[in-house]
C-alpha positions in Angstrom: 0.0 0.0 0.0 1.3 3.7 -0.9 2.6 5.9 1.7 0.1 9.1 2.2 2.7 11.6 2.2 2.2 14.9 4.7 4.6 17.7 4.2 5.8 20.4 6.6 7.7 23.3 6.5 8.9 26.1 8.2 9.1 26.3 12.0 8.2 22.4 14.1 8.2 25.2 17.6 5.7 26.3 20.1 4.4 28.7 18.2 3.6 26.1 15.3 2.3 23.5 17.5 -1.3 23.6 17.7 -1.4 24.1 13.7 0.9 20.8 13.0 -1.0 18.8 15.7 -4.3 19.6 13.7 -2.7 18.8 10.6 -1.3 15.6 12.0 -4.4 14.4 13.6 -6.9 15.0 10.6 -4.1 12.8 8.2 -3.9 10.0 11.4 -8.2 10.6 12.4 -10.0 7.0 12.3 -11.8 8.0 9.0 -8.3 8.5 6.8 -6.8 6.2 4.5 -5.3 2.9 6.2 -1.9 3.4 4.1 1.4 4.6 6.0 1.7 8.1 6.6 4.9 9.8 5.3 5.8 13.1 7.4 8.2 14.9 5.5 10.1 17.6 7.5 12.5 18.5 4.7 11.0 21.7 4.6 11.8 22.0 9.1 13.9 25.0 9.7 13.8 25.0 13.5 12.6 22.2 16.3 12.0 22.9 19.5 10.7 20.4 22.5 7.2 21.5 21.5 8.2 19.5 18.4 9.6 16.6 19.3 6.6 16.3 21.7 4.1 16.6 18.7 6.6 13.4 16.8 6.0 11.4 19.5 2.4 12.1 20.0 1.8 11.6 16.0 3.7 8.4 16.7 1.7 7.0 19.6 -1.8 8.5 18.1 -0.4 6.0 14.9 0.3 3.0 17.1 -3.2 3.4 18.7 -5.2 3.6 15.5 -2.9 0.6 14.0 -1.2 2.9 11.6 2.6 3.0 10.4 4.6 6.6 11.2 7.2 6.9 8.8 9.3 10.5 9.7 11.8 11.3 6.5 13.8 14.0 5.7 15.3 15.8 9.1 18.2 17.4 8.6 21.5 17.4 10.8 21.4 19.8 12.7 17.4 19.4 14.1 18.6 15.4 14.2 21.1 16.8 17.1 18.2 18.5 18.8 16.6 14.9 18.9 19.7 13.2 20.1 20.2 16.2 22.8 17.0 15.2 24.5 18.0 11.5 24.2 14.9 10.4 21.5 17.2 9.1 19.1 16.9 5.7 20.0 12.9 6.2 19.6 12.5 8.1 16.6 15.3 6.8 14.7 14.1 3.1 14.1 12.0 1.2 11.1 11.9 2.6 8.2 12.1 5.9 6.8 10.0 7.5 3.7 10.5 5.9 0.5 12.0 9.1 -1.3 14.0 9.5 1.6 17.8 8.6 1.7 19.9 8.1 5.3 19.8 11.0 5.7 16.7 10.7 7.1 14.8 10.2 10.1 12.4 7.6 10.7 10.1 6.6 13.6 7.7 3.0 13.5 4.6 3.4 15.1 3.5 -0.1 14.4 1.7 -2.2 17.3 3.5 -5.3 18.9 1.9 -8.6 18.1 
């Protein structure tokens, strides 16, 4: 099954947060499309804690509705944030986006059987 692919760009911050979370609720929400979702943040300039907190609650929202989180795309410098608060281990396992290269970041957010 295709990947649904959900872009974003510009600022993953506090001050971006409660747009994003939106965003990334209505692509996971019961109704969408049972295919992977795809969040591409090769468009992220800046991430904050407020960020990484919304990546980890798009990734257990996926887990709960039985749906794979693929993150792609996160450049160095905002994949140091990550490692800073210690996430790494978390966000950075499975697979990443198909159009991605390893340069990428990639979180599963598939239930245990």
């Amino acid at each position: 099954m295709d990947a649904q692919t959900l872009r974003l760009d510009g600022e993953l911050t506090i001050y971006t947060a409660q747009e994003v979370r939106q965003r990334l609720s209505q692509a996971l929400a019961p109704d969408a499309a049972p295919a992977p979702l795809c969040v591409d943040l090769g468009g992220v300039t800046e991430l904050d804690t407020a960020g990484v907190q919304l990546l980890l609650a798009a990734r257990a929202l996926a887990h709960a509705r039985q749906r794979e989180l693929r993150l792609g795309g996160l450049a160095a410098p905002l994949r140091e944030v990550v490692a800073l608060l210690g996430l790494d281990g978390v966000l950075t396992q499975a697979v990443a986006c198909d159009h991605d290269t390893d340069s990428g970041l990639a979180a599963a957010a598939q239930p245990t059987e």
